[in-house]
MDAnalysis code that builds the backbone (N, CA, C; Angstrom):
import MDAnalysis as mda
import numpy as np

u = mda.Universe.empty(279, n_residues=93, atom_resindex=np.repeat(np.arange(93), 3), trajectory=True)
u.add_TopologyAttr("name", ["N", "CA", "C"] * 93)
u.add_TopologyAttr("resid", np.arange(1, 94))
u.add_TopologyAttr("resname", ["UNK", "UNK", "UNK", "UNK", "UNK", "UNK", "UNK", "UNK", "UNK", "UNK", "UNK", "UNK", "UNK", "UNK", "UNK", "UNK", "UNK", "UNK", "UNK", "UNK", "UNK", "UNK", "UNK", "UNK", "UNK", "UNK", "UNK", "UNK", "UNK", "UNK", "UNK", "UNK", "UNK", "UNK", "UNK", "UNK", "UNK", "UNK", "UNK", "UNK", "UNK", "UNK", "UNK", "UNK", "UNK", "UNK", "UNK", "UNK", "UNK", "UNK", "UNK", "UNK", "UNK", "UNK", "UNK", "UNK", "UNK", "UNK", "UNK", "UNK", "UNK", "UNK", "UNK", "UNK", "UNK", "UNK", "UNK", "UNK", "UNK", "UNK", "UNK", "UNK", "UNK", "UNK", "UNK", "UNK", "UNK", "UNK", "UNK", "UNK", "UNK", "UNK", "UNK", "UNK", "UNK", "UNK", "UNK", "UNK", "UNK", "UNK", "UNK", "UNK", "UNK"])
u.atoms.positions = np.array([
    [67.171, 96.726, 78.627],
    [68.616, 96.836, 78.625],
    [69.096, 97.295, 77.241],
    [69.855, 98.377, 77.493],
    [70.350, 98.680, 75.982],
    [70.825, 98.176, 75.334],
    [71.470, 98.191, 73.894],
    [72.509, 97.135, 73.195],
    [73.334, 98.081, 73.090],
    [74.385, 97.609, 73.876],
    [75.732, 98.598, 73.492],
    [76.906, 98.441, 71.948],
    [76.099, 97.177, 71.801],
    [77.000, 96.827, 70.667],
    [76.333, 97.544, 69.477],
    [75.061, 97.862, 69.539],
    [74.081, 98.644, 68.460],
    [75.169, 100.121, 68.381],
    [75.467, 100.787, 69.608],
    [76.241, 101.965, 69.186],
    [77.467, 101.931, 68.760],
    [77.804, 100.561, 68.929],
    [79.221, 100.628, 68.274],
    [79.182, 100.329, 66.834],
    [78.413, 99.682, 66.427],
    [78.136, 99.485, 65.139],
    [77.405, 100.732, 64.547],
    [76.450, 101.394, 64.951],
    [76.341, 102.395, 64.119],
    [77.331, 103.742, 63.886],
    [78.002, 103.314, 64.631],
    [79.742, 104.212, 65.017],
    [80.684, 103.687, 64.254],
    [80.955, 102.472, 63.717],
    [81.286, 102.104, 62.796],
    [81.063, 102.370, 61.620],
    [79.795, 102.291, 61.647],
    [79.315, 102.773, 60.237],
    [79.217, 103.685, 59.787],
    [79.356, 104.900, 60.667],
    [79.568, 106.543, 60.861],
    [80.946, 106.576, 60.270],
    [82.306, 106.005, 60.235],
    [83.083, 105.951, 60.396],
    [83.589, 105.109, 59.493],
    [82.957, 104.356, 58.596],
    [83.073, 103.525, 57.750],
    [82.287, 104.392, 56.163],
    [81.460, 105.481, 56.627],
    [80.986, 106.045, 55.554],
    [82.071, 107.036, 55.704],
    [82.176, 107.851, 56.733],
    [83.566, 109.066, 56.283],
    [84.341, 108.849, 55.468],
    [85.398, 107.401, 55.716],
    [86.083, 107.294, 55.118],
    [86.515, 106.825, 53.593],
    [84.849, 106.377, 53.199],
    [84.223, 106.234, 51.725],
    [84.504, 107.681, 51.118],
    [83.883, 108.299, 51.628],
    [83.793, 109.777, 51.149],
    [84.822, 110.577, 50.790],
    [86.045, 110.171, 51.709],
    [87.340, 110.812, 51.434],
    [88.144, 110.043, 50.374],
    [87.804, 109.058, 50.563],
    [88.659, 107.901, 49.578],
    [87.902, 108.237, 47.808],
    [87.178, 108.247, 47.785],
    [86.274, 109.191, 46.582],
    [86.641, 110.775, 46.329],
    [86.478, 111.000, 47.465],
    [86.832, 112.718, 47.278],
    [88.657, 112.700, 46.591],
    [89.616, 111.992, 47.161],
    [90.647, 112.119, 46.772],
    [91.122, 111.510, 45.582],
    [90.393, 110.088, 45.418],
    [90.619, 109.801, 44.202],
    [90.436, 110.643, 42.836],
    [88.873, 111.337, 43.286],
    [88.646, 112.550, 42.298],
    [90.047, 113.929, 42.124],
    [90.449, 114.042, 42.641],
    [91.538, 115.131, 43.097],
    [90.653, 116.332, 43.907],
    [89.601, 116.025, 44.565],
    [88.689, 117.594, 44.920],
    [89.389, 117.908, 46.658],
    [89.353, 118.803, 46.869],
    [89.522, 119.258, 47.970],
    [88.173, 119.036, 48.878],
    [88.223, 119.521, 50.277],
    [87.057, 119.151, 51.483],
    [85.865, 120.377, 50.648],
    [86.626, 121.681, 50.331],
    [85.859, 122.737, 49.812],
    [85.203, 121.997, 48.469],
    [86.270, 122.022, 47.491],
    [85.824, 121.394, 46.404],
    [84.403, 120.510, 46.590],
    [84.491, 119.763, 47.170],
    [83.597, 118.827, 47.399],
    [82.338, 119.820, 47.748],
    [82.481, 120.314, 48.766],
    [81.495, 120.892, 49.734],
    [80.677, 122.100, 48.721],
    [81.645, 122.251, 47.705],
    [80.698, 123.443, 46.632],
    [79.418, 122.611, 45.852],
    [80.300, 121.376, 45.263],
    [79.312, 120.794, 44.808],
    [78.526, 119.883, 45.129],
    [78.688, 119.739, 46.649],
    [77.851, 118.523, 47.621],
    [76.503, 119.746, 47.665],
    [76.529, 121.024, 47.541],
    [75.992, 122.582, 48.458],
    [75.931, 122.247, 49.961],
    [77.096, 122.301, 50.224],
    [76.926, 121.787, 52.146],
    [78.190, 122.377, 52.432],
    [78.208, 123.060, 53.351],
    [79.329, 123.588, 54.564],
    [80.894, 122.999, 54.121],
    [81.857, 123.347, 54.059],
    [82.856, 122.649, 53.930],
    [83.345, 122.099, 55.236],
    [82.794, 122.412, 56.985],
    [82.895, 121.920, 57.540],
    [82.219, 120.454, 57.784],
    [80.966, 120.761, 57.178],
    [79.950, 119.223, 57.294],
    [80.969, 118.093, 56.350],
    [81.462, 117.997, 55.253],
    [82.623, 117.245, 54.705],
    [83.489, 116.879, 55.610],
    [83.903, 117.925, 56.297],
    [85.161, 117.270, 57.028],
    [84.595, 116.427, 58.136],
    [83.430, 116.814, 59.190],
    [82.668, 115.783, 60.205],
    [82.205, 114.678, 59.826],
    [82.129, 114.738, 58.202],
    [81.672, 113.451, 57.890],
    [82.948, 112.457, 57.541],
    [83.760, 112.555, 57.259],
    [84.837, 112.836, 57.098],
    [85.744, 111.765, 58.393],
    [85.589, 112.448, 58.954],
    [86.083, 112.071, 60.687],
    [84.778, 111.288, 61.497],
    [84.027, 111.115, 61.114],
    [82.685, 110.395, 61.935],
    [82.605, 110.854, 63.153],
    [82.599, 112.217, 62.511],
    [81.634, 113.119, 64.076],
    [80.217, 113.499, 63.443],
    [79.634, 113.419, 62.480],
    [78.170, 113.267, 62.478],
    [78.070, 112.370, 61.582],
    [76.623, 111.619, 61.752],
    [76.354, 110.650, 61.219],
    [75.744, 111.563, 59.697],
    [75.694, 111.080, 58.678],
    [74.806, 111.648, 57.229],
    [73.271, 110.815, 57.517],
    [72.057, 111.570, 57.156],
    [71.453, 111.505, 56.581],
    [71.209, 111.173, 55.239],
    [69.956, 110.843, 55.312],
    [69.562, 109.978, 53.578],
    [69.885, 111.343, 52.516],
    [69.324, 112.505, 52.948],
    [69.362, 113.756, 52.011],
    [71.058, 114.140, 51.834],
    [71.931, 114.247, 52.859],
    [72.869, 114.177, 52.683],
    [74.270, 113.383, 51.681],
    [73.615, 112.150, 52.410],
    [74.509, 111.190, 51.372],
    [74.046, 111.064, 50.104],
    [72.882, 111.351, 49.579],
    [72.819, 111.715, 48.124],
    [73.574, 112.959, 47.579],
    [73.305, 114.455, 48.289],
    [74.007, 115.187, 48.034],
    [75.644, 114.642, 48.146],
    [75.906, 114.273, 48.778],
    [77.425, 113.949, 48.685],
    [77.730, 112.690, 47.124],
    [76.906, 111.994, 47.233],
    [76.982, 111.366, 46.234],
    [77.150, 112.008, 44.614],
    [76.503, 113.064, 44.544],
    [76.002, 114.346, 43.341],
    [77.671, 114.333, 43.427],
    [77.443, 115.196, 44.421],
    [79.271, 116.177, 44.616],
    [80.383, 115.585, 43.968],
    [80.203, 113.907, 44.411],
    [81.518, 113.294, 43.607],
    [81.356, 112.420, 42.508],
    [79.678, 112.779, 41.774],
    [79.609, 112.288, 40.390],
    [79.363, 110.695, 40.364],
    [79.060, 110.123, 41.653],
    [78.879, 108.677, 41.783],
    [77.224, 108.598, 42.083],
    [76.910, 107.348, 42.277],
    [75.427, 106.989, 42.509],
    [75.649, 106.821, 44.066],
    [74.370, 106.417, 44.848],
    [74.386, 106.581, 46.035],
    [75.229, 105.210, 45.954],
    [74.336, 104.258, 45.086],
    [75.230, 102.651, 45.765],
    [76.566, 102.993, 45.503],
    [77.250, 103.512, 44.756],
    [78.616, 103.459, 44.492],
    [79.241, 103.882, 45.654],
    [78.326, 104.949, 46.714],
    [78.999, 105.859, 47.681],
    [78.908, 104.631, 48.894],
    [77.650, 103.687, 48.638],
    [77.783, 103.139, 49.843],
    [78.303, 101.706, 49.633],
    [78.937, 101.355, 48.587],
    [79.328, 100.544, 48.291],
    [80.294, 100.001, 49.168],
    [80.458, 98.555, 49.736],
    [81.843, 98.098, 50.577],
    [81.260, 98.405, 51.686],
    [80.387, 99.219, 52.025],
    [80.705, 99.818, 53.686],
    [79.937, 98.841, 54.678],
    [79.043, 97.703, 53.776],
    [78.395, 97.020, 55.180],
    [79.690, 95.973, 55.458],
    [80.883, 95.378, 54.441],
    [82.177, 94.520, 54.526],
    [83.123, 95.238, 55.513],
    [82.826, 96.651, 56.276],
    [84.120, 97.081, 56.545],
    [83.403, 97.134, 58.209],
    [81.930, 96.560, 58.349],
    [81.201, 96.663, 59.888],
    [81.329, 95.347, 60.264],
    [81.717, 95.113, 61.292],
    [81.777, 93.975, 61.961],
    [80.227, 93.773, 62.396],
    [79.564, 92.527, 62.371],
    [78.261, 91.733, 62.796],
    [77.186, 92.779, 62.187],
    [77.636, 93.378, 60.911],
    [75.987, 94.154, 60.428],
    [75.219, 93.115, 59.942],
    [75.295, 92.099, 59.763],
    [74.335, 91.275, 59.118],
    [73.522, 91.061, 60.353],
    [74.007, 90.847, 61.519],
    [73.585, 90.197, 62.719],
    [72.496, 91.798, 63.224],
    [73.047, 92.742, 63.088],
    [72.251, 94.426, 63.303],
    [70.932, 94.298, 62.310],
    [71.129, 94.205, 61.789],
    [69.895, 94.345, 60.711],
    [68.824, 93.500, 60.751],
    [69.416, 92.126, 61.620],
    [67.955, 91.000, 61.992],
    [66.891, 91.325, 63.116],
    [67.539, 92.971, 63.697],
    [66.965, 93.463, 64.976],
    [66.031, 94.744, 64.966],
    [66.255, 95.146, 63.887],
    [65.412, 96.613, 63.145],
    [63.970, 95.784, 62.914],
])
C-alpha cells in the first residue's frame, strides 16, 4: 500500500524549497534571469523551482546555492520547520 502522505510531504518540500529560493533571490535584489545566469541554469528552471513544479536535485541546489552566494545549509536552512511530520518521514527511508 502506498503512503500517500510520503507525496505530500515530498510536495511540500518541493514547495518549501521554491520558496527559499525566491525569498533569497529577492532579498539579494536578482531577478529569475539574474539568478539563472549565475545559478548556469535556464531561467525557466528558477521559475519551476520557484513554483514547485520540479523537484531540485543535489547538483542543482548547490548550483542555486553558488547563484545566490549562500552555502547549501543556508539554502536549506528552515525548510525541514516549514514540513509538517518530516521528522516522522525520515524514520521510514
Amino acid at each position: 500500500m502506498a503512503d500517500t502522505g510520503r507525496g505530500e510531504r515530498d510536495h511540500a518540500r518541493t514547495l518549501a524549497i521554491g520558496s527559499r529560493v525566491r525569498a533569497l533571490r529577492l532579498e539579494r535584489g536578482l531577478t529569475q534571469e539574474a539568478l539563472a545566469q549565475r545559478a548556469t541554469v535556464h531561467r525557466a528552471v528558477v521559475g519551476f523551482i520557484e513554483r514547485g513544479e520540479r523537484e531540485p536535485g543535489v547538483s542543482l541546489v548547490w548550483r542555486l546555492a553558488d547563484g545566490l552566494g549562500v552555502s547549501m545549509a543556508t539554502l536549506m536552512s528552515g525548510i525541514e520547520e516549514t514540513v509538517p511530520d518530516l521528522s516522522d518521514a525520515s524514520s521510514t527511508l
